[in-house]
Biopython code that builds the backbone (N, CA, C, O; Angstrom):
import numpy as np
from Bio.PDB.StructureBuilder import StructureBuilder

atoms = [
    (1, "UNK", "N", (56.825, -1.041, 30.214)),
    (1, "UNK", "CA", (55.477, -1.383, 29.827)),
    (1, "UNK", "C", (55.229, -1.050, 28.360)),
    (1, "UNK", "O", (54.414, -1.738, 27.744)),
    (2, "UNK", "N", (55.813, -0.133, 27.801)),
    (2, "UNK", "CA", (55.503, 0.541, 26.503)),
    (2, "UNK", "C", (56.049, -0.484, 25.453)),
    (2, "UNK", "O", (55.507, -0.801, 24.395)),
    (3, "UNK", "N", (57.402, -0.999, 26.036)),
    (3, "UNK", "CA", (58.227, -1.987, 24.781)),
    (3, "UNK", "C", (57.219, -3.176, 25.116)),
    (3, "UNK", "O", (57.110, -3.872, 24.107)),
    (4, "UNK", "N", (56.505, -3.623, 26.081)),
    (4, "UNK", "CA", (55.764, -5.041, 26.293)),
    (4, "UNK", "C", (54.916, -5.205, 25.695)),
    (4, "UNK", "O", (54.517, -6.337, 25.426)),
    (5, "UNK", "N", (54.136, -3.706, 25.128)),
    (5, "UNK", "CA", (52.968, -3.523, 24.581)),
    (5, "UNK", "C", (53.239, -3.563, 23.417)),
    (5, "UNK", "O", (52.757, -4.412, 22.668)),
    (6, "UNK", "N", (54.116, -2.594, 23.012)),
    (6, "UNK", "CA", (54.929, -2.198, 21.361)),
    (6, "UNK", "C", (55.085, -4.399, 21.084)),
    (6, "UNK", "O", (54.218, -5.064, 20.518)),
    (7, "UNK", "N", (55.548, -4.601, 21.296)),
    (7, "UNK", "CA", (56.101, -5.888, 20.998)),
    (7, "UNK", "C", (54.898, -7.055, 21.009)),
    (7, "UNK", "O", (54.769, -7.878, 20.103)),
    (8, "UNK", "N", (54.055, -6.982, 22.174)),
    (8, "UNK", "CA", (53.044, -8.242, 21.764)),
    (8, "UNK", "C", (52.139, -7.504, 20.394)),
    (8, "UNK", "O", (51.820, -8.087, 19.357)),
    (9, "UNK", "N", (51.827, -5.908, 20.797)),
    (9, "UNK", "CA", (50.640, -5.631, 19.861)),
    (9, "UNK", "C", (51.168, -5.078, 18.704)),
    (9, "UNK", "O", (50.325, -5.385, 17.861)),
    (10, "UNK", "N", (52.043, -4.451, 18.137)),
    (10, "UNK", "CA", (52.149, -3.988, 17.114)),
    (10, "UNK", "C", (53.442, -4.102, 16.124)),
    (10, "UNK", "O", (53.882, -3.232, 15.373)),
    (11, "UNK", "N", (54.011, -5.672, 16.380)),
    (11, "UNK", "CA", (55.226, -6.287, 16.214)),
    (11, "UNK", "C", (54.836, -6.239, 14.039)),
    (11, "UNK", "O", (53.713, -6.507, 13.612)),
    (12, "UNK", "N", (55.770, -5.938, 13.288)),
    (12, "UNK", "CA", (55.836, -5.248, 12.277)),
    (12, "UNK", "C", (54.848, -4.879, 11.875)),
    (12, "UNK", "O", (54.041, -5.572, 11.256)),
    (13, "UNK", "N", (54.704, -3.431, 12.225)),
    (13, "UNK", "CA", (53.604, -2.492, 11.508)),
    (13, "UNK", "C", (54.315, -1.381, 11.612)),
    (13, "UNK", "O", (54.960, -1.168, 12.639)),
    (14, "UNK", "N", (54.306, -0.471, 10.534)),
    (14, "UNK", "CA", (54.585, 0.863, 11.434)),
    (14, "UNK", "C", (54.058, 1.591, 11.903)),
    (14, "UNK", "O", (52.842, 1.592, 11.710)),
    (15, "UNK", "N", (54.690, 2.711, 12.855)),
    (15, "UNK", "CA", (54.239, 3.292, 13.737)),
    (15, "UNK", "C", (54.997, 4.369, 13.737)),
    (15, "UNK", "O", (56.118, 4.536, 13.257)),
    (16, "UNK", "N", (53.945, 5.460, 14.609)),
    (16, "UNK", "CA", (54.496, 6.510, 15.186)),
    (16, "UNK", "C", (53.631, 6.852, 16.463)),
    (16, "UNK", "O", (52.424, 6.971, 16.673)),
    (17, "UNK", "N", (55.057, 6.982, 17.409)),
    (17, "UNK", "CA", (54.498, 7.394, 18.704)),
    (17, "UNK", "C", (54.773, 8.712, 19.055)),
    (17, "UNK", "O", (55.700, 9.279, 18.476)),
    (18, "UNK", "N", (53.971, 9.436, 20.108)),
    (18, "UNK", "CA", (54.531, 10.766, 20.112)),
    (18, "UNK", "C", (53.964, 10.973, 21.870)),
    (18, "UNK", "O", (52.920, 10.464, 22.279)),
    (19, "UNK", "N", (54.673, 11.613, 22.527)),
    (19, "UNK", "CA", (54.683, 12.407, 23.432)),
    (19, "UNK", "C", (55.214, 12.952, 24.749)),
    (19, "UNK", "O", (56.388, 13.278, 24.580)),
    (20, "UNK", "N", (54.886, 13.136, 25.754)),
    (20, "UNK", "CA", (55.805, 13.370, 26.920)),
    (20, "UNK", "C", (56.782, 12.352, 27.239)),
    (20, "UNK", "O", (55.928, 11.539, 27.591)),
    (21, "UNK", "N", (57.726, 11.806, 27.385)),
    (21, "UNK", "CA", (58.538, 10.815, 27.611)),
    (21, "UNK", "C", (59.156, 11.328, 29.016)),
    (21, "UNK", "O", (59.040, 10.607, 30.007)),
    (22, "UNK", "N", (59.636, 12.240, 29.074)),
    (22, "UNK", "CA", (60.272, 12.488, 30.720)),
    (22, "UNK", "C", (61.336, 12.017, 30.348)),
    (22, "UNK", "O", (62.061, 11.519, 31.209)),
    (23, "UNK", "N", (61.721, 12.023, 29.096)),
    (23, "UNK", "CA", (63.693, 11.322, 29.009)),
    (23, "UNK", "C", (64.420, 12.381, 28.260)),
    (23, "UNK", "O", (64.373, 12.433, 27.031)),
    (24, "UNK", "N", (65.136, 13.279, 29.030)),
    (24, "UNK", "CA", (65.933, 14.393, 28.454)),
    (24, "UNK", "C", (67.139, 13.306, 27.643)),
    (24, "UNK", "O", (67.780, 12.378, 28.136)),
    (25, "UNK", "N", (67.139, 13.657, 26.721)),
    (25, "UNK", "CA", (68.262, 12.532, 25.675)),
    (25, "UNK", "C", (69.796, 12.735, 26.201)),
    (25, "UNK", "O", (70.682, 11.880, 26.216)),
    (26, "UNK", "N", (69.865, 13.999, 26.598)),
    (26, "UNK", "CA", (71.177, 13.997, 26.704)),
    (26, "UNK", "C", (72.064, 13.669, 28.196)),
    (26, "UNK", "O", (73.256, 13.772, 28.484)),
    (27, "UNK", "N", (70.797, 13.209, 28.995)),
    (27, "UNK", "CA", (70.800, 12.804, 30.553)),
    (27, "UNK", "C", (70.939, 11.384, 31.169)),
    (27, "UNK", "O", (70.100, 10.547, 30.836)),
    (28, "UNK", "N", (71.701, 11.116, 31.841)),
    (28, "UNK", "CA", (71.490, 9.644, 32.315)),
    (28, "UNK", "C", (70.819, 9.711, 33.670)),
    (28, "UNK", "O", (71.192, 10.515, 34.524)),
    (29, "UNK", "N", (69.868, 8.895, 33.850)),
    (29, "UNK", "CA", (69.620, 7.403, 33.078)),
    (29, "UNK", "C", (68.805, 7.904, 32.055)),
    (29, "UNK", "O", (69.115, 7.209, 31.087)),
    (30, "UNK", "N", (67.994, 8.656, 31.715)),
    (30, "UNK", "CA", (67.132, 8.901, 30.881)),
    (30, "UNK", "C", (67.858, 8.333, 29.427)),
    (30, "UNK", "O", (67.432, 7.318, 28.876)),
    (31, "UNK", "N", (69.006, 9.122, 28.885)),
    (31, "UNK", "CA", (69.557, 8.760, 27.805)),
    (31, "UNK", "C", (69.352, 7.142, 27.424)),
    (31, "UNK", "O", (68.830, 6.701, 26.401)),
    (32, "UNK", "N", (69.893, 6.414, 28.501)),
    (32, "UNK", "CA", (70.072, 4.709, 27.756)),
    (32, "UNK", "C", (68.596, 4.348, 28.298)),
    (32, "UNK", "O", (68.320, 3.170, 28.069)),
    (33, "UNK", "N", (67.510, 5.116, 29.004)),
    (33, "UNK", "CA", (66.496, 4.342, 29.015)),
    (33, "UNK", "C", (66.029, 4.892, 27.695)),
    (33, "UNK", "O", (65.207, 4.060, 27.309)),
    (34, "UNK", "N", (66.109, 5.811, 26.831)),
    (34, "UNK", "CA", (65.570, 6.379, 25.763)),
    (34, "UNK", "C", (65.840, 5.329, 24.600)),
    (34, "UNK", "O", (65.023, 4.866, 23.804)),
    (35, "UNK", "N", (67.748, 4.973, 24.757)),
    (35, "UNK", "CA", (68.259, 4.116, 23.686)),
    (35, "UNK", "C", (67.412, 2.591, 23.856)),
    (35, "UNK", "O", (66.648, 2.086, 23.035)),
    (36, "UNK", "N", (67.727, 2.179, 24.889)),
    (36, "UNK", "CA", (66.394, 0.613, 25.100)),
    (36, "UNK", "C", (65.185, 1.190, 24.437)),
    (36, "UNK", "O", (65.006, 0.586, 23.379)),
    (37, "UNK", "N", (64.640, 1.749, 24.554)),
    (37, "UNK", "CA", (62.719, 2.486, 24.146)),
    (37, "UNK", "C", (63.419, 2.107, 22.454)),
    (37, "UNK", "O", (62.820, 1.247, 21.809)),
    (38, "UNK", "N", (64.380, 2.624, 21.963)),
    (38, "UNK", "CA", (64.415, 2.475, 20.679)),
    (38, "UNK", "C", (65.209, 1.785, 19.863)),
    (38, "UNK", "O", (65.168, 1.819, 18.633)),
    (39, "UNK", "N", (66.264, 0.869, 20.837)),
    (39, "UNK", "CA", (66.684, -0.506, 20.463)),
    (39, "UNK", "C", (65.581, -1.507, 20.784)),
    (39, "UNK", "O", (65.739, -2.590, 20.222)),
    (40, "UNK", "N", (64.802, -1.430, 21.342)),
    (40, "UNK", "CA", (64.052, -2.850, 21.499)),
    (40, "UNK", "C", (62.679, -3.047, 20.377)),
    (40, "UNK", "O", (62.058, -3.965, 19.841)),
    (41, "UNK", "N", (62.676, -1.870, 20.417)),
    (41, "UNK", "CA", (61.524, -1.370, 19.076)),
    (41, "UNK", "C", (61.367, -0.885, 17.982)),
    (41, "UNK", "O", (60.353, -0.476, 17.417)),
    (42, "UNK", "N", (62.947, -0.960, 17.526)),
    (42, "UNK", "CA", (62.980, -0.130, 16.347)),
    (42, "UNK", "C", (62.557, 0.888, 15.828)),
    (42, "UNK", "O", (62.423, 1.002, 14.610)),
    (43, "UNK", "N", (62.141, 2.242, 17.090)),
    (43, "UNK", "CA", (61.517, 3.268, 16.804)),
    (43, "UNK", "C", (62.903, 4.461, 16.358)),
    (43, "UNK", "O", (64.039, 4.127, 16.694)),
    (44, "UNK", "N", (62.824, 4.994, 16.063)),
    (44, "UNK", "CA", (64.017, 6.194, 15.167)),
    (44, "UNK", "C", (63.177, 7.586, 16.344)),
    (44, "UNK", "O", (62.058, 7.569, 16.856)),
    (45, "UNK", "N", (63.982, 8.365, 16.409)),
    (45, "UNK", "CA", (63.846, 9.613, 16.964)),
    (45, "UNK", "C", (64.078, 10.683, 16.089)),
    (45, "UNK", "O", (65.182, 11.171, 15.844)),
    (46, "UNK", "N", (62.613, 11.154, 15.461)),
    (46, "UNK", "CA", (62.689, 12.308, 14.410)),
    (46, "UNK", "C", (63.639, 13.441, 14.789)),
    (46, "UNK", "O", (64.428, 13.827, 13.927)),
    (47, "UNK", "N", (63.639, 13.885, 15.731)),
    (47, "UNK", "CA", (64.207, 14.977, 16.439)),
    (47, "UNK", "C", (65.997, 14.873, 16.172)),
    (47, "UNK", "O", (66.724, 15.848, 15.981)),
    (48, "UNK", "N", (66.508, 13.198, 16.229)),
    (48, "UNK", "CA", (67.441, 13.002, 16.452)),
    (48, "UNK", "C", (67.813, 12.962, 14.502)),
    (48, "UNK", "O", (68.787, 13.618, 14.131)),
    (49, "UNK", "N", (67.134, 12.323, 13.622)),
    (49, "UNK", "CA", (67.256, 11.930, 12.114)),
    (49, "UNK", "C", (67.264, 13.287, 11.834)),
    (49, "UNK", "O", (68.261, 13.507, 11.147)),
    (50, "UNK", "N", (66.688, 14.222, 12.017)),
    (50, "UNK", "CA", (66.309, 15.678, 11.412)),
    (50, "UNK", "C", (67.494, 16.776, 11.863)),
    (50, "UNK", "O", (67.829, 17.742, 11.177)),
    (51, "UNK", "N", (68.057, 16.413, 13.175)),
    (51, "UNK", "CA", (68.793, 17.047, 13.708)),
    (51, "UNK", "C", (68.453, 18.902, 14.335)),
    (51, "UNK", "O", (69.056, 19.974, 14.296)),
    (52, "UNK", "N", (67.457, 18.511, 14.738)),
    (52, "UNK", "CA", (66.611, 19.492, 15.187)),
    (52, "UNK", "C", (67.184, 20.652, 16.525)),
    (52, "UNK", "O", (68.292, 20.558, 17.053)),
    (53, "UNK", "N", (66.452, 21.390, 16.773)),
    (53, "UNK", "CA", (67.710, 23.060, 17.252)),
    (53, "UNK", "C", (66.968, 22.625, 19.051)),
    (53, "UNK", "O", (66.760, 23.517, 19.874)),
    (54, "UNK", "N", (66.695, 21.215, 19.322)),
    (54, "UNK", "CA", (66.124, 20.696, 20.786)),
    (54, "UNK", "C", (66.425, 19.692, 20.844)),
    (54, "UNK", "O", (65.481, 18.981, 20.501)),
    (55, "UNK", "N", (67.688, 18.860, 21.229)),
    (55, "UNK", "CA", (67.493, 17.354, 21.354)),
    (55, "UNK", "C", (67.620, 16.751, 22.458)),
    (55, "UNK", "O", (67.558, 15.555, 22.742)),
    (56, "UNK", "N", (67.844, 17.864, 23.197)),
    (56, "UNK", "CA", (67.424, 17.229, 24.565)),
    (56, "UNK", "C", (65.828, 17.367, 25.167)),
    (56, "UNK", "O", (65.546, 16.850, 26.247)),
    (57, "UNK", "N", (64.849, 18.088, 24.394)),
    (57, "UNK", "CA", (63.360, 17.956, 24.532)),
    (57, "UNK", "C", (62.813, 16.922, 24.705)),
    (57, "UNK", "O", (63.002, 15.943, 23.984)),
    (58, "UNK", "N", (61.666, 16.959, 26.156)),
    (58, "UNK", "CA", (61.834, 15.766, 26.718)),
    (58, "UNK", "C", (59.992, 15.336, 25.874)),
    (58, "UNK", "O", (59.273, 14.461, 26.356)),
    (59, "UNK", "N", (59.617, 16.106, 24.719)),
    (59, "UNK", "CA", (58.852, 15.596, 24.195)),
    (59, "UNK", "C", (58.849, 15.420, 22.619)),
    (59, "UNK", "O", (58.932, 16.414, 21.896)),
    (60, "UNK", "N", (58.758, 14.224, 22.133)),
    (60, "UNK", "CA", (59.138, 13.459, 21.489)),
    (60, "UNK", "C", (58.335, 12.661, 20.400)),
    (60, "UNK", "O", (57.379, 11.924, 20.641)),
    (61, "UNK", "N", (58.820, 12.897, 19.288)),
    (61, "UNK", "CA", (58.098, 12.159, 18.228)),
    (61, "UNK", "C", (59.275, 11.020, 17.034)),
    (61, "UNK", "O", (60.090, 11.212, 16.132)),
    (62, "UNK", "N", (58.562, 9.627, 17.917)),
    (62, "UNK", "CA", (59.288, 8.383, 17.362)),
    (62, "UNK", "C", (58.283, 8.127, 16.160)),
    (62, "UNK", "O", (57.210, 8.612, 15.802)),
    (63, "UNK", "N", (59.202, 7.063, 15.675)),
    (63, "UNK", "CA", (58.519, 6.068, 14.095)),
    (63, "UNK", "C", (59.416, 5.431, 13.515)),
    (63, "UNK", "O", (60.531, 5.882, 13.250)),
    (64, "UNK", "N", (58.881, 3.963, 13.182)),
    (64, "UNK", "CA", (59.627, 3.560, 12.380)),
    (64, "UNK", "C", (58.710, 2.570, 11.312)),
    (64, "UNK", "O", (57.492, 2.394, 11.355)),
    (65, "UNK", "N", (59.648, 2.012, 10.387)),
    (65, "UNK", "CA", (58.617, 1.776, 8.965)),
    (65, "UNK", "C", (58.591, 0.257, 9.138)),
    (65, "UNK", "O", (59.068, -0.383, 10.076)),
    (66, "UNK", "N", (57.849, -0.271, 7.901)),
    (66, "UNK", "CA", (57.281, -1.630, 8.427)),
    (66, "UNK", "C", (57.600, -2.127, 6.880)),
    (66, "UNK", "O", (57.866, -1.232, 6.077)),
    (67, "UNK", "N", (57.591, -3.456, 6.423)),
    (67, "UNK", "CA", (57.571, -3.660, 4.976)),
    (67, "UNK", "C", (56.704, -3.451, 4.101)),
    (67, "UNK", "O", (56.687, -3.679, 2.892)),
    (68, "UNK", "N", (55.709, -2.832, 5.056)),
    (68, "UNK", "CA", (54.497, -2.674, 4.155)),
    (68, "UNK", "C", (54.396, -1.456, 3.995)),
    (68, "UNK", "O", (53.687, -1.167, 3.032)),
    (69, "UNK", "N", (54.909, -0.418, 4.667)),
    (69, "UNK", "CA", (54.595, 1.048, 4.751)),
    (69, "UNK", "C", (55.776, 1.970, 5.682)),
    (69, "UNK", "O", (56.013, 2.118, 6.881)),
    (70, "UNK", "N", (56.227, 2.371, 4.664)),
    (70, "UNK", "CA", (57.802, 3.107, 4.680)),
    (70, "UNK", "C", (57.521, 4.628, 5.022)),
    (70, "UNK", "O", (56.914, 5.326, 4.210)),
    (71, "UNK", "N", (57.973, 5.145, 6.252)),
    (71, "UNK", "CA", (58.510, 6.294, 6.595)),
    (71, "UNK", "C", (59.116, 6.832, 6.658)),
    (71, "UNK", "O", (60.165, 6.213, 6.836)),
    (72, "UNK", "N", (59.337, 8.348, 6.623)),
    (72, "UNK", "CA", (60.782, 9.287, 6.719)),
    (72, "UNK", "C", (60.355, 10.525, 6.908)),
    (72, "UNK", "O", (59.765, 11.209, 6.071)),
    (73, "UNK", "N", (60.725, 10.920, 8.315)),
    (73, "UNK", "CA", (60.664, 12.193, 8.796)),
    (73, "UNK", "C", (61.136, 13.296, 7.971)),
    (73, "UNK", "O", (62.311, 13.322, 7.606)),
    (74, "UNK", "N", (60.095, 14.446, 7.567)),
    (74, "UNK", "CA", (60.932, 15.222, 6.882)),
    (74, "UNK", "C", (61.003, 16.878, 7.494)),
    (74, "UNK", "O", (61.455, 17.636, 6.635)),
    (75, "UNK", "N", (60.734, 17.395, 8.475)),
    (75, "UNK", "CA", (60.274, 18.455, 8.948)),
    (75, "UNK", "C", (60.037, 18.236, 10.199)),
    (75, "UNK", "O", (59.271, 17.336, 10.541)),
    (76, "UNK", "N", (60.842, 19.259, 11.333)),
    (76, "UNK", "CA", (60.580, 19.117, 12.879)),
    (76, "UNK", "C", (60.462, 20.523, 13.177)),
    (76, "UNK", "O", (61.303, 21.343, 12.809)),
    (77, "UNK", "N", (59.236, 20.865, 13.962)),
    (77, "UNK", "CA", (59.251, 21.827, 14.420)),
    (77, "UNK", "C", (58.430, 22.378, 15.454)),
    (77, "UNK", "O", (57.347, 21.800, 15.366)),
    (78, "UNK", "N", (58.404, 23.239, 16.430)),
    (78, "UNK", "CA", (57.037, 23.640, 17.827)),
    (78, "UNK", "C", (56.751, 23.964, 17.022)),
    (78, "UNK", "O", (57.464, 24.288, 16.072)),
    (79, "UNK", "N", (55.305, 24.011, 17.116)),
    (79, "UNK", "CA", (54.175, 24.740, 16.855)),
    (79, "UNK", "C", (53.836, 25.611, 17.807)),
    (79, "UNK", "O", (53.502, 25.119, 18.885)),
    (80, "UNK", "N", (53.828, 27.356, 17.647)),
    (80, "UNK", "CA", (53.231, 27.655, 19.042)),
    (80, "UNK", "C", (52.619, 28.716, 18.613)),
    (80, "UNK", "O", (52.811, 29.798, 19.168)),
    (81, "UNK", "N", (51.626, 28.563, 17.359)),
    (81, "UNK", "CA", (50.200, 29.394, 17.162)),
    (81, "UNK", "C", (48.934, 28.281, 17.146)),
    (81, "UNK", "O", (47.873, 28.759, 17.548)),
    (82, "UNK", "N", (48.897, 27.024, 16.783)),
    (82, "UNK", "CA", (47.785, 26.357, 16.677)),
    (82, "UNK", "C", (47.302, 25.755, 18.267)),
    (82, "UNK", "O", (46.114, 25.487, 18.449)),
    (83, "UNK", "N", (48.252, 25.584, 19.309)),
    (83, "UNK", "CA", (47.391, 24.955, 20.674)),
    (83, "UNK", "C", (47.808, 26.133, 21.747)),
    (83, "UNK", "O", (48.730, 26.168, 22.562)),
    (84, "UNK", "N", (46.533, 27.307, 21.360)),
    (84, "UNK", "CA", (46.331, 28.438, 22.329)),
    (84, "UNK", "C", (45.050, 28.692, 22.164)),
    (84, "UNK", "O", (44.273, 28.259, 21.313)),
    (85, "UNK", "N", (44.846, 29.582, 23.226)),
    (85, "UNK", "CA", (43.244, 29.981, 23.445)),
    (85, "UNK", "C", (43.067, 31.003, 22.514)),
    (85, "UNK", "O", (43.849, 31.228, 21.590)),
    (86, "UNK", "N", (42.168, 31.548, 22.719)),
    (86, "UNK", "CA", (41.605, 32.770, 22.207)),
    (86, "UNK", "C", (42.518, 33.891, 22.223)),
    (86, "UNK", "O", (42.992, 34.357, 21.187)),
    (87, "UNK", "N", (42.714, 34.230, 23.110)),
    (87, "UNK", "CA", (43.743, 35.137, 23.666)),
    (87, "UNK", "C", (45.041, 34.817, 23.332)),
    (87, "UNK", "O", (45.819, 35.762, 23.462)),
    (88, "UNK", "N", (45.482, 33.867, 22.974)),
    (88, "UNK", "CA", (47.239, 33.540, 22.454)),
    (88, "UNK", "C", (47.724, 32.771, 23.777)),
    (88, "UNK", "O", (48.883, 32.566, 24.136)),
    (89, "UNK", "N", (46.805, 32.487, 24.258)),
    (89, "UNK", "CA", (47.799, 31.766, 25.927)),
    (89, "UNK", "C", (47.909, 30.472, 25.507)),
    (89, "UNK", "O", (46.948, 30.030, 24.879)),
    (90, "UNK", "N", (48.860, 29.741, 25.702)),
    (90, "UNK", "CA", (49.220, 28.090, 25.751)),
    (90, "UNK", "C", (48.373, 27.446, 26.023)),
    (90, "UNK", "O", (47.854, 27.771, 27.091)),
    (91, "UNK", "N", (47.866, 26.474, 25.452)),
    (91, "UNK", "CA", (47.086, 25.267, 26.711)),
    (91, "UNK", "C", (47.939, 24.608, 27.338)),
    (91, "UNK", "O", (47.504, 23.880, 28.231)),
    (92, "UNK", "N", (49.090, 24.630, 27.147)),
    (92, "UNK", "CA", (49.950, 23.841, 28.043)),
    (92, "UNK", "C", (51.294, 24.217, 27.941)),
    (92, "UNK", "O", (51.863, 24.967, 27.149)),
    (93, "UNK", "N", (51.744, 23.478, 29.001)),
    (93, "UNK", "CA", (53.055, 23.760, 29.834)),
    (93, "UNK", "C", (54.358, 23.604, 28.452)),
    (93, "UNK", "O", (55.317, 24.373, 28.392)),
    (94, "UNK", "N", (54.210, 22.894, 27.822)),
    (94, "UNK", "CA", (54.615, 22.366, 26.567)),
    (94, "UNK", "C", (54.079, 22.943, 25.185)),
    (94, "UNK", "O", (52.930, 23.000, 24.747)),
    (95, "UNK", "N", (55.294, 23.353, 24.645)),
    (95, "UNK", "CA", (54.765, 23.541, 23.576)),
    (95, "UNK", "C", (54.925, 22.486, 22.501)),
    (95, "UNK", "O", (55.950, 21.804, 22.501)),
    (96, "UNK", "N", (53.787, 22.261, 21.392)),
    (96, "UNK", "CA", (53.524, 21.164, 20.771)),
    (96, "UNK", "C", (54.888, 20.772, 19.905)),
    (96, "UNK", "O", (55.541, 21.734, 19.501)),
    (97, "UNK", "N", (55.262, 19.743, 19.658)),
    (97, "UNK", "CA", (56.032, 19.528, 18.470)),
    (97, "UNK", "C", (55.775, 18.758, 17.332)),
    (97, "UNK", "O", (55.472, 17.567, 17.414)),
    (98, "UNK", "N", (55.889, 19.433, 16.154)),
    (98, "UNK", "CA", (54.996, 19.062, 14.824)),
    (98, "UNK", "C", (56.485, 18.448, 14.062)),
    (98, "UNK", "O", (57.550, 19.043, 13.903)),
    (99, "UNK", "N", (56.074, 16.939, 13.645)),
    (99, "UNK", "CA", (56.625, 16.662, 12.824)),
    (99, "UNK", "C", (55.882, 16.164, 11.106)),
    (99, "UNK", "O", (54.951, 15.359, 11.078)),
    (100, "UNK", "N", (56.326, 16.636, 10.092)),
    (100, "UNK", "CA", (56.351, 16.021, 8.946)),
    (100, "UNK", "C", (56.581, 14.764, 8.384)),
    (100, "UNK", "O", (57.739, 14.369, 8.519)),
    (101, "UNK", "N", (55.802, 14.010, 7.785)),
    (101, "UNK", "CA", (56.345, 12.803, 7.789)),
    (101, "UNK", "C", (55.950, 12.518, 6.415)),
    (101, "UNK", "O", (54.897, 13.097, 6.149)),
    (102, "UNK", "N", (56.471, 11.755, 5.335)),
    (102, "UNK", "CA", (56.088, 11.482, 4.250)),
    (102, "UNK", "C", (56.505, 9.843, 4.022)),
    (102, "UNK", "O", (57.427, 9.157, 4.464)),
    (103, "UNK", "N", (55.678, 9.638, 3.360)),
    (103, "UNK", "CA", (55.230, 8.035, 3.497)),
    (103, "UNK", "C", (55.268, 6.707, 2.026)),
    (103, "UNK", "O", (55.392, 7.567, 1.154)),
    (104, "UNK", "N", (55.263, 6.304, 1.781)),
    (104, "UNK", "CA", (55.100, 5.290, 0.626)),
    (104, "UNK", "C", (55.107, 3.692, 0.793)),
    (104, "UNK", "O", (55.997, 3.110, 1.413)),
    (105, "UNK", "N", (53.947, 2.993, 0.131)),
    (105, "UNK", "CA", (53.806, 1.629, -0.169)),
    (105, "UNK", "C", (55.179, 1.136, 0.397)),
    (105, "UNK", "O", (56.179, 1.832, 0.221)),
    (106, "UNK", "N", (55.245, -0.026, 1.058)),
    (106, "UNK", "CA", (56.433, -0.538, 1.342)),
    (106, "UNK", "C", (57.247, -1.797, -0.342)),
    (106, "UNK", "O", (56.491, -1.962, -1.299)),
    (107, "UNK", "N", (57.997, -2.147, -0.364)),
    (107, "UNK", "CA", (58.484, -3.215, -1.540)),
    (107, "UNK", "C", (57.805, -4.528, -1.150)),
    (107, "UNK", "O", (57.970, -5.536, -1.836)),
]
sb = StructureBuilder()
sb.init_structure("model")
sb.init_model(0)
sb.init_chain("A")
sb.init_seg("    ")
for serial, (resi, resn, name, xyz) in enumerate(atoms, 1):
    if name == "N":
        sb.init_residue(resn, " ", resi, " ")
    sb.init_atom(name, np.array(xyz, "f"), 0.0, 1.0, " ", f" {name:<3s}", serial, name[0])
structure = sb.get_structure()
């Protein structure tokens, strides 16, 4: 459903998607359903470009650039002081993952 959507609605623009996926990368089927998610859409896996110390984390921050507006992941990392309560407790089961991204006019 996600590539049906990616493809009628947001066919060259770029983008970045981010979140729970439920596809441990280094797992099958998950793995080649991960590779379709990002052969059919040309989305890049920051986690995977950055080479990050989680790549089998099954939450996930994609993007890829458009001719008009060029991306490149530069920084991957949890965050696990900004989404807690008062007290330092998690809001969730997950801890967040913050990526960096720096950007420029496309040619």
């Amino acid at each position: 459903q996600l590539i049906t959507f990616m493809t009628e609605r947001s066919r060259d623009v770029a983008l970045i998607v981010a979140g729970d996926f439920n596809l441990r990368s280094a797992q099958e089927p998950a793995k080649s359903q991960l590779a379709r998610l990002l052969r059919s859409t040309g989305l890049r896996d920051s986690c995977a470009e950055l080479a990050c110390p989680s790549p089998g984390n099954i939450d996930k921050v994609l993007y890829r650039s458009s001719a008009q507006r060029q991306l490149a992941a530069e920084a991957w990392r949890r965050d696990t002081e900004t989404f807690v309560t008062v007290d330092g407790e998690p809001l969730s089961d997950h801890v967040p993952v913050e990526v960096r991204f720096a950007w420029r006019a496309g040619m």
